[in-house]
Legacy VTK file of the C-alpha trace (Angstrom):
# vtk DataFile Version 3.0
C-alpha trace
ASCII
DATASET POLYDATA
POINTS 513 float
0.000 0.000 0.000
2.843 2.685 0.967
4.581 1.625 -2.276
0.959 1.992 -4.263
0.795 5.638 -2.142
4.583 6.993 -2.894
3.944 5.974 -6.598
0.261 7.965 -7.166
2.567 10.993 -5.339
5.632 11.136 -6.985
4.023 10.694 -10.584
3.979 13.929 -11.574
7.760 14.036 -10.597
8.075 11.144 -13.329
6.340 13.174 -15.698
8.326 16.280 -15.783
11.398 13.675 -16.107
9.767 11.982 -19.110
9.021 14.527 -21.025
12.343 15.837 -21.674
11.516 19.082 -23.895
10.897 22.612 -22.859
7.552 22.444 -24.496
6.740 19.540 -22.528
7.649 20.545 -19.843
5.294 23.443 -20.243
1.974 21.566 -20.629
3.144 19.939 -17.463
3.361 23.447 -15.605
-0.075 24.584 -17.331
-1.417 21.469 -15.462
0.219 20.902 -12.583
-2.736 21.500 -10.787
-4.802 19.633 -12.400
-2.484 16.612 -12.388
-1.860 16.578 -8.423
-5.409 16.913 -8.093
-5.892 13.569 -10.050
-2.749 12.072 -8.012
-4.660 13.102 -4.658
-7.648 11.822 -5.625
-5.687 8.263 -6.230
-3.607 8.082 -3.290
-6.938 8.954 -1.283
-8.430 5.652 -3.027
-5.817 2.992 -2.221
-5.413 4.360 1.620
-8.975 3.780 1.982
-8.785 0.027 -0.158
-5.726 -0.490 2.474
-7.818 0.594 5.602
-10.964 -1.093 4.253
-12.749 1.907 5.234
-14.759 3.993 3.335
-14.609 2.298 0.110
-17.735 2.441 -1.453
-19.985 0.408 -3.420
-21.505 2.511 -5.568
-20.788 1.680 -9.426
-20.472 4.959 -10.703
-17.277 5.497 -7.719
-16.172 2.246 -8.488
-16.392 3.381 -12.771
-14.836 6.370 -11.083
-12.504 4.884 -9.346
-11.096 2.448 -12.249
-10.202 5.163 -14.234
-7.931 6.862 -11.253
-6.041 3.638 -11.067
-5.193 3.686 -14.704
-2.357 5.370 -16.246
-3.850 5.250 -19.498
-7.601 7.109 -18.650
-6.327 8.998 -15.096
-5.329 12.333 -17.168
-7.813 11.787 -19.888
-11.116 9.892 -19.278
-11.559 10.710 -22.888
-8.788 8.245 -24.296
-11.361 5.652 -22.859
-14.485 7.623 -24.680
-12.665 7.732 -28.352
-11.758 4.003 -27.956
-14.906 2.644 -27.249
-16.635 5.188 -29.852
-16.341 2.650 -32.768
-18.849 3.912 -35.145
-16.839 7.329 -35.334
-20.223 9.357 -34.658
-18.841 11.515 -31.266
-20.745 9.669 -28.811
-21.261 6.685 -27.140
-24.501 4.479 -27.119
-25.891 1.786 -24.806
-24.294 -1.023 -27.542
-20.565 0.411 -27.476
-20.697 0.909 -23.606
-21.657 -2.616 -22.832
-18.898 -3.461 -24.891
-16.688 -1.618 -23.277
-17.421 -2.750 -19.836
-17.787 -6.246 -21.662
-14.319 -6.686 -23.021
-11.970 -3.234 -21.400
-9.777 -4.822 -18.531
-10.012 -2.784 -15.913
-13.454 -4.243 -15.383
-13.150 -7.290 -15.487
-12.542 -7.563 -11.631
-13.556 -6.266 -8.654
-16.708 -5.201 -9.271
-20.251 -4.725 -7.381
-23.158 -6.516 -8.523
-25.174 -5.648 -11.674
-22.156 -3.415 -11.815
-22.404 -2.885 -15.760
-26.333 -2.512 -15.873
-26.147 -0.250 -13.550
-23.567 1.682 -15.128
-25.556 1.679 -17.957
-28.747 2.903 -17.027
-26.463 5.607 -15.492
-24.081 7.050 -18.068
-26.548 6.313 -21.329
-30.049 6.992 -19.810
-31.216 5.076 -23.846
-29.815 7.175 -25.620
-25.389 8.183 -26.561
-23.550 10.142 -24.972
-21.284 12.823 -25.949
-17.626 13.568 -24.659
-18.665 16.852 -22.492
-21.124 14.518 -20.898
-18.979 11.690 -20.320
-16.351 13.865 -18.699
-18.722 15.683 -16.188
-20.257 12.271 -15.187
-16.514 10.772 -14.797
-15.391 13.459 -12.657
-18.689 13.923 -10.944
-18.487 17.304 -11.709
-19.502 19.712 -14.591
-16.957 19.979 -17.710
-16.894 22.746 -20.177
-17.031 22.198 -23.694
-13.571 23.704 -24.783
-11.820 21.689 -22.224
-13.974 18.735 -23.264
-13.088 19.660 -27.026
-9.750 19.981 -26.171
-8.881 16.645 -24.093
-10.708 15.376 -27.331
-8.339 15.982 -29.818
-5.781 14.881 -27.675
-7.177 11.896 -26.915
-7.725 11.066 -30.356
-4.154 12.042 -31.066
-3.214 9.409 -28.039
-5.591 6.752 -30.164
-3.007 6.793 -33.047
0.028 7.358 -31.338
-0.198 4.040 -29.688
-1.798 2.511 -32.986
1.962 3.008 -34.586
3.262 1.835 -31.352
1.451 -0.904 -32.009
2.994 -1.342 -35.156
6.487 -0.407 -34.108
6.255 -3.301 -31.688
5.211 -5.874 -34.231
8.172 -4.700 -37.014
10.804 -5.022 -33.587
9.655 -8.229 -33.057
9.479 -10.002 -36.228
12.039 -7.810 -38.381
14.792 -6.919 -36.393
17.290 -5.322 -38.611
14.489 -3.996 -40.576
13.227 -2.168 -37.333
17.180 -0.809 -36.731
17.064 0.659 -40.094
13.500 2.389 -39.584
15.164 4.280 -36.308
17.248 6.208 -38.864
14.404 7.528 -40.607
12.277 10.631 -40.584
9.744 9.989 -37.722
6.449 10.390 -39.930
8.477 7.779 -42.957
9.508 5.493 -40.243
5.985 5.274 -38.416
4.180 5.091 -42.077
6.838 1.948 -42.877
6.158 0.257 -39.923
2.246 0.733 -40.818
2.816 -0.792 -44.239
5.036 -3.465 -42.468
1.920 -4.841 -40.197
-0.512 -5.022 -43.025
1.690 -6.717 -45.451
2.463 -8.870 -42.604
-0.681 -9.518 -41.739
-2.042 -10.591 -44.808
0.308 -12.504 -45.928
-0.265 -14.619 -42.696
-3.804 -14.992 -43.699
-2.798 -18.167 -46.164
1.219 -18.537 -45.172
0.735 -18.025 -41.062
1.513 -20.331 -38.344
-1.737 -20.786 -37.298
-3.520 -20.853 -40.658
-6.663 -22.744 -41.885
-6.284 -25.345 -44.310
-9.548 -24.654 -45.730
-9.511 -22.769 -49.256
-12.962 -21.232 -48.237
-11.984 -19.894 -45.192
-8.753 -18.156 -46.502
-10.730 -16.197 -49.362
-13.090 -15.351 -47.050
-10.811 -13.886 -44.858
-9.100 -12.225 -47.398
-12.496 -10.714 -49.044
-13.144 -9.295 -45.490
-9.197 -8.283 -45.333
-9.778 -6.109 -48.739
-13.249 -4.748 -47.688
-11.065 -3.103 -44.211
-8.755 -1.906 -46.987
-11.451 -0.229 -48.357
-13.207 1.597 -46.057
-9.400 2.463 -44.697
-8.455 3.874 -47.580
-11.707 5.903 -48.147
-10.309 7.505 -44.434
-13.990 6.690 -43.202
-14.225 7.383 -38.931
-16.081 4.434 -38.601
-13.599 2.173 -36.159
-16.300 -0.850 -35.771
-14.114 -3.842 -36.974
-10.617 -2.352 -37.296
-7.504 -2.667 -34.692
-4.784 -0.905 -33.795
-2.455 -1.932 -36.864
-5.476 -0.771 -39.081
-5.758 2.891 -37.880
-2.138 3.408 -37.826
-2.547 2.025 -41.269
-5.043 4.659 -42.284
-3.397 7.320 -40.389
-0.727 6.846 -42.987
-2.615 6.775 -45.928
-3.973 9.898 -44.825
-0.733 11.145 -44.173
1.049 10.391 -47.951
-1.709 11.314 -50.141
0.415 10.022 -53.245
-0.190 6.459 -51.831
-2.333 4.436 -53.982
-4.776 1.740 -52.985
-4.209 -0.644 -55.946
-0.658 -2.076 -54.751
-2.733 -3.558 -51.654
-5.493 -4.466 -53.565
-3.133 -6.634 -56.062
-1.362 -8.046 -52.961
-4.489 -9.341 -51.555
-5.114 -10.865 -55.572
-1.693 -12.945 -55.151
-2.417 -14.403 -51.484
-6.175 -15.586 -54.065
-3.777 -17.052 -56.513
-1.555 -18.671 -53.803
-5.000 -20.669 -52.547
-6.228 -21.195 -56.357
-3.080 -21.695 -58.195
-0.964 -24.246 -58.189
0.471 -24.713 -61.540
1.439 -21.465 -63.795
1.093 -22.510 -67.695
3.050 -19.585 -69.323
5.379 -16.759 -68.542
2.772 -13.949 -68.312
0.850 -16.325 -65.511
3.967 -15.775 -63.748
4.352 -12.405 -64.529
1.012 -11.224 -63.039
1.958 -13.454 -59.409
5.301 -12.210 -59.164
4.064 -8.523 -59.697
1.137 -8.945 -57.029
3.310 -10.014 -54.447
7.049 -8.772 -54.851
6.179 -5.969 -57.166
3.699 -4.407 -55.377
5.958 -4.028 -52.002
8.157 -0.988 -53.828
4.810 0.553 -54.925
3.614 0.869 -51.481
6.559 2.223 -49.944
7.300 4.846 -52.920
5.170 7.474 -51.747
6.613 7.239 -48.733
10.553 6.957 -49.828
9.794 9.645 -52.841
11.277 10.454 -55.711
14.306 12.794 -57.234
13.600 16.194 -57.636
11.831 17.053 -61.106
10.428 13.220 -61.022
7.122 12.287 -60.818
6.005 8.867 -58.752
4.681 7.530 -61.991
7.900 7.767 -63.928
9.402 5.841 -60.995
6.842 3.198 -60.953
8.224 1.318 -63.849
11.338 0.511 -62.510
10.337 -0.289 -59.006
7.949 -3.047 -60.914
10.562 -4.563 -62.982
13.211 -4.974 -59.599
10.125 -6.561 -57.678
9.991 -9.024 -60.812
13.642 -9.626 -60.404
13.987 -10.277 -56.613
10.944 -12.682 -57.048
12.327 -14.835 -60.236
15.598 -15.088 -58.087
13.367 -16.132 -55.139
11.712 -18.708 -57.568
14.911 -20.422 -58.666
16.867 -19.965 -55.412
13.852 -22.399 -53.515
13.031 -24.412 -56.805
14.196 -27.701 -54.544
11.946 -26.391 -50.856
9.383 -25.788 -52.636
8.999 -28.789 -54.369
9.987 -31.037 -51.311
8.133 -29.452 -48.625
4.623 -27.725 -50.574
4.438 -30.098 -53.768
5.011 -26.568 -55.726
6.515 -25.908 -58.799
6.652 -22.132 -59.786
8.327 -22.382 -62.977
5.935 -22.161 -66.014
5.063 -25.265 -67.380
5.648 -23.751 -71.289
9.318 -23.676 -70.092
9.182 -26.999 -68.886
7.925 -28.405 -71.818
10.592 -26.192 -74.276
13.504 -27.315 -72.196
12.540 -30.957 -71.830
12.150 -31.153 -68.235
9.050 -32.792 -66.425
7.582 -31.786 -63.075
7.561 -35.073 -62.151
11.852 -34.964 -62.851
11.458 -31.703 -60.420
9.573 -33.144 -57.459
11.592 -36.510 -57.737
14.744 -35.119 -57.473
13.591 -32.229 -54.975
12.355 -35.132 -52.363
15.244 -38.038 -53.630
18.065 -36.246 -54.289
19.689 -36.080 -57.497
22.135 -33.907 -60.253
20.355 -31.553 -62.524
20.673 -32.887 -66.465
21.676 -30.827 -69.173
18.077 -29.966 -70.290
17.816 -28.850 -66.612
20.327 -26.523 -66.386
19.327 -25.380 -69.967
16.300 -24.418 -68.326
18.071 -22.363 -65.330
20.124 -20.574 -67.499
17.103 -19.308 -69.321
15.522 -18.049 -66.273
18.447 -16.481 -64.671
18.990 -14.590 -67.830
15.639 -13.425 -67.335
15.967 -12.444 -63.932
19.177 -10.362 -64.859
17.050 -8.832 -68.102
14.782 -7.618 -65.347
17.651 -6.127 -62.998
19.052 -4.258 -66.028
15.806 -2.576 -66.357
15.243 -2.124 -62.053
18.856 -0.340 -62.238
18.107 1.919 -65.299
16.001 3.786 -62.901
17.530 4.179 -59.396
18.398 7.971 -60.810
14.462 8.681 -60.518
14.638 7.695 -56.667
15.485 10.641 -54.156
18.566 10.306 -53.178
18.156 8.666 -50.352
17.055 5.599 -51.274
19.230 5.039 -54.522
21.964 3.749 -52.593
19.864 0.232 -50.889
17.853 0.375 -53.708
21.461 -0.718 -56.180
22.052 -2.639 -53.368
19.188 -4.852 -53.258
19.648 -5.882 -56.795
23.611 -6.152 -56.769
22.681 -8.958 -53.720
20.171 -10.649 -55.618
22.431 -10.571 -58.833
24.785 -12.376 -56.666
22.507 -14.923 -55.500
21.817 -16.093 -59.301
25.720 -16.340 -59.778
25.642 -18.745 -56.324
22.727 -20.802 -58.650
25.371 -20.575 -61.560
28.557 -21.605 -59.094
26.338 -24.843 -57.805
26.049 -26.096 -60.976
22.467 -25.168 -61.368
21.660 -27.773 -58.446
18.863 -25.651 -56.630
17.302 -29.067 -55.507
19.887 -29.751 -53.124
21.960 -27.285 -52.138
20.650 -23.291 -51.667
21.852 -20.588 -53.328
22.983 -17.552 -50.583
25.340 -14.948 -49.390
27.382 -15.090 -46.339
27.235 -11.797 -44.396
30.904 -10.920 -45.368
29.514 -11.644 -49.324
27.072 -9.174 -48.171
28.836 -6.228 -46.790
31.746 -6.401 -49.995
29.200 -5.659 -52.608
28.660 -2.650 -51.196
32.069 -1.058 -51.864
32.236 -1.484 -55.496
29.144 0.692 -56.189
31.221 3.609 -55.122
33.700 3.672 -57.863
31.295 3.743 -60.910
30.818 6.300 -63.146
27.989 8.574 -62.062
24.344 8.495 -62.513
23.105 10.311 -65.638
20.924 13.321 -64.404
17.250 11.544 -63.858
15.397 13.836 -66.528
18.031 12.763 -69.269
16.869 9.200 -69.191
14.504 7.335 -71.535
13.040 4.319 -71.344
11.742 2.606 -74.621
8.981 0.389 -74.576
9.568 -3.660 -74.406
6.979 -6.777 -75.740
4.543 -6.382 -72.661
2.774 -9.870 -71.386
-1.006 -9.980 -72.351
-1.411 -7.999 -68.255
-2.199 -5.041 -70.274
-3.432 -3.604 -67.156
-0.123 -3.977 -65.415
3.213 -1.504 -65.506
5.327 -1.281 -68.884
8.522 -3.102 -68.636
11.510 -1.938 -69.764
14.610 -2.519 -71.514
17.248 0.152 -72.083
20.528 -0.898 -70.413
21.587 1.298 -67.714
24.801 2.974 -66.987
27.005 2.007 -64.704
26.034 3.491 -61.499
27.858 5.586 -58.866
27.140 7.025 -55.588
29.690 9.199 -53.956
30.630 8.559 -50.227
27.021 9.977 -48.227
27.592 10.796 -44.640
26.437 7.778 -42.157
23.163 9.755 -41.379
22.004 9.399 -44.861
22.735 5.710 -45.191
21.149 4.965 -42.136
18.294 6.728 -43.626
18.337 5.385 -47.192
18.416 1.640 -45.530
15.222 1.531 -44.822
13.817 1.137 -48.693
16.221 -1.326 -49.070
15.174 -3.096 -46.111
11.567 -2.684 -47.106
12.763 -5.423 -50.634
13.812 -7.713 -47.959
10.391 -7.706 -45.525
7.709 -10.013 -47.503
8.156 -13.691 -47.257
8.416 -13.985 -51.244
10.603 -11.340 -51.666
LINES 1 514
513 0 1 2 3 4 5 6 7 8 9 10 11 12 13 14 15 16 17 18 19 20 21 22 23 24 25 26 27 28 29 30 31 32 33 34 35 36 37 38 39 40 41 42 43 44 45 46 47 48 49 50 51 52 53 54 55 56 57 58 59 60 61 62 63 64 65 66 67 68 69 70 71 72 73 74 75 76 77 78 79 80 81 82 83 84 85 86 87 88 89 90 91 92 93 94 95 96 97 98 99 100 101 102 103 104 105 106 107 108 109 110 111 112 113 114 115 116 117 118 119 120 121 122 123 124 125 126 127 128 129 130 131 132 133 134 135 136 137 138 139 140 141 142 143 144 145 146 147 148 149 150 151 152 153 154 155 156 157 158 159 160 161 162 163 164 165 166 167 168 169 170 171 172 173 174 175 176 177 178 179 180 181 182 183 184 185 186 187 188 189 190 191 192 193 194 195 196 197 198 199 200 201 202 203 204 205 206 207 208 209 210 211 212 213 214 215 216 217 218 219 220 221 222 223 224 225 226 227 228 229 230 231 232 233 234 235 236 237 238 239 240 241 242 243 244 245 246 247 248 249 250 251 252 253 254 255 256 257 258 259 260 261 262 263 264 265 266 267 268 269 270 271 272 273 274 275 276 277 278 279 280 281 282 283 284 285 286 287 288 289 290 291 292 293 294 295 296 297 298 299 300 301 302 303 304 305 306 307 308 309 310 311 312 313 314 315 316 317 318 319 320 321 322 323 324 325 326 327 328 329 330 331 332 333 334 335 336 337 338 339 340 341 342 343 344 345 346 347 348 349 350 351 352 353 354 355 356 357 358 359 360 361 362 363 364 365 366 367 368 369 370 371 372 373 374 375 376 377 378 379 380 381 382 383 384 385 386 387 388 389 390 391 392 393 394 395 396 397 398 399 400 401 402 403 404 405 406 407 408 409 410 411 412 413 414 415 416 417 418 419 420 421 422 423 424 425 426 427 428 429 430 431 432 433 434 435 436 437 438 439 440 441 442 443 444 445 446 447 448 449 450 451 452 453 454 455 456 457 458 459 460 461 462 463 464 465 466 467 468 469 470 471 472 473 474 475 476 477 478 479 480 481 482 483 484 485 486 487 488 489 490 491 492 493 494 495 496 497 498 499 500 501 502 503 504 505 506 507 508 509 510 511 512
């Protein structure tokens, strides 16, 4: 109890050490008074819960009481009001306070009988109520409407604060070095990445998670209930009811970069469909159209966000940002040709290639699960596709001059490692059944160096990019095929690479990337 005491007293102490700026420290001063009274009113609570005196019964000082004990409502009753007010509309009704008392868990114990009914017929008298209301019946005293207004905003500002907290604990947990990157950033890019971190993330674990259902039927469902959220998160709608933390954050940001566009996510959620529907591609432009939805489709998102090189518009960026996505994912393909045979019965390679090169699937999944030395019409076939792949990185690096500057750098990066990964294929002897294709760290960190003594980018504007034989995706991004010049970056300072890693980091996240 004395700790429980010392700790309501010294709080505000805590605060003025936390805050750390001048202009925190401020709003602390401005309400100081306000904040001891709150800290008084506490300490009072848990010396009468240690005396067993005086503690009453009655819901609303128990509701009352709840919210003292919490560090999250005790300065702003309102952060609870703005949670529970799903529908967006400013107020809450009978159906979102009964959820609240239902499911919040501070009460969940302790708790008179018929506390929530009671509480009920208290605070909504059949009918919602509003955030000036709330307040004055919280504090059992009157509230005025610009303080109400006020504690408002910030509690809504609170409400997606710790939605990208939310986020920035998922992208720390699951992406380590990816996170490390992110802290170099500009704090509204890195809080927007880790935003488009969690949904890709998310969605992907849909059909590929740990605790995924087998059944077809339930993974499209899920997914057409994962792309109607997207919609009604990208229209920027208020409406909460059905949407988490990771999902405001998410629309937070696409509020935030207006240049973002909805149809990278949308074709996402089309290539987790095709990765429950299809397991056989037939030709090259079935391919295509997968590896775009779910490699491609990663730069798009985070473009907006990274930006482009002065003069240069996002859409003459796009094309190049596609055809590096179709790289890293053919390179993907062949580098886990043998895994994914073995393990998911999968072969990605069109079956039109197959058949040119003289190579069965049934060759594939034998020696995949049996062991065995690719043939000569097998490595026929891997030479085609890594020439491919390298057709595709060509046309990725004729653009990194139409990136800002700070991402150019990971950006050459990211394809110079994949590039190096096909050359691993080329230096097993094409044996991707048994033995995979990758980089040792120190493999990693010397590509790096030779990217500083190339001749220099060509100014952005000067470049041209003529068109290429498109697949029959009409709808999809123009590839391209002028060969790019050798590129050069000169020394940056170690804030700006910190910076620029996080777009190449961002190549790395997805699972098929």
């Amino acid at each position: 109890m004395v700790l429980g005491v010392l700790g309501a007293l010294t709080a505000p102490v805590v605060v003025f050490a936390a805050m750390g700026t001048l202009d925190g420290f401020g709003k602390v001063v401005g309400n100081f008074p306000k904040i001891l009274n709150y800290q008084m009113r506490y300490a009072t609570r848990v010396l009468q819960q240690g005396s067993g005196a005086g503690v009453s019964n009655d819901p609303l000082d128990v509701f009352r009481s709840k919210l003292d004990a919490s560090d999250e409502y005790r300065y702003n009753a309102l952060r609870l009001f703005v949670k529970y007010d799903t529908n967006g509309d400013g107020s809450i009704d009978e159906s979102e306070l009964k959820i609240c008392l239902a499911t919040e868990p501070l009460f969940q114990t302790g708790l008179p009988q018929d506390f929530s009914s009671k509480i009920v017929s208290v605070m909504s008298k059949g009918k919602g109520i509003g955030p000036e209301e709330f307040l004055s019946v919280v504090r059992g005293q009157r509230s005025t409407p610009d303080e109400a207004q006020r504690l408002l905003s910030d509690a809504r500002e609170d409400q997606v604060f710790s939605a990208y907290e939310a986020c920035r604990e998922l992208t720390s947990e699951y992406a380590k070095t990816f996170f490390l990157a992110t802290l170099a950033m500009e704090a509204p890019k890195a809080k927007a990445t880790w935003a488009i971190y969690a949904w890709c993330r998310r969605v992907d674990e849909i059909v590929d998670g740990p605790d995924v259902d087998p059944d077809p039927a339930v993974q499209r469902a899920a997914l057409e209930e994962w792309n109607s959220r997207l919609e009604r998160m990208y229209k920027g709608e208020a409406d909460n009811t059905g949407l988490d933390n990771f999902d405001i954050a998410f629309r937070n940001m696409m509020q935030q970069f207006p240049g973002s566009d909805i149809e990278p996510y949308r074709e996402m959620v089309r290539g987790m469909v095709m990765d429950i529907d299809q397991d056989v591609y037939q030709t090259w432009d079935d391919l295509y159209l997968y590896c775009y939805r779910v490699a491609s489709t990663v730069g798009l998102m985070t473009l907006p966000v990274m930006g482009t090189a002065p003069g240069v518009t996002m859409e003459q960026a796009k094309d190049p940002a596609v055809a590096l996505g179709i790289g890293l994912q053919i390179t993907n393909i062949l580098r886990d040709v043998g895994e994914d045979a073995r393990d998911r019965g999968r072969i990605y390679l069109p079956q039109e290639d197959l058949q040119k090169f003289g190579v069965t699937p049934e060759s594939i999944l034998e020696r995949a699960k049996n062991g065995g030395v690719p043939d000569e019409n097998y490595k026929a076939l891997m030479k085609f596709q890594i020439a491919r792949a390298r057709d595709y990185y060509r046309q990725a690096e004729a653009g990194i001059a139409l990136l800002s500057p700070g991402a150019q750098l990971p950006v050459a990066v990211a394809a110079e490692l994949y590039k190096k990964i096909l050359d691993k294929i080329e230096s097993n002897g094409y044996d991707n059944f048994n033995t995979r294709a990758y980089l040792s760290r120190e493999q990693k960190m010397m590509a790096v160096p030779p990217l500083y003594a190339s001749p220099p980018l060509p100014s952005p504007l000067s470049l041209h990019f003529p068109p290429r034989l498109q697949p029959t995706h009409t709808h999809l991004p123009r590839r391209l095929c002028m060969l790019p010049p050798r590129t050069h970056f000169p020394f940056p300072s170690a804030q700006s690479v910190s910076a620029s890693m996080i777009h190449f980091s961002t190549y790395f996240y997805h699972p098929c990337v």
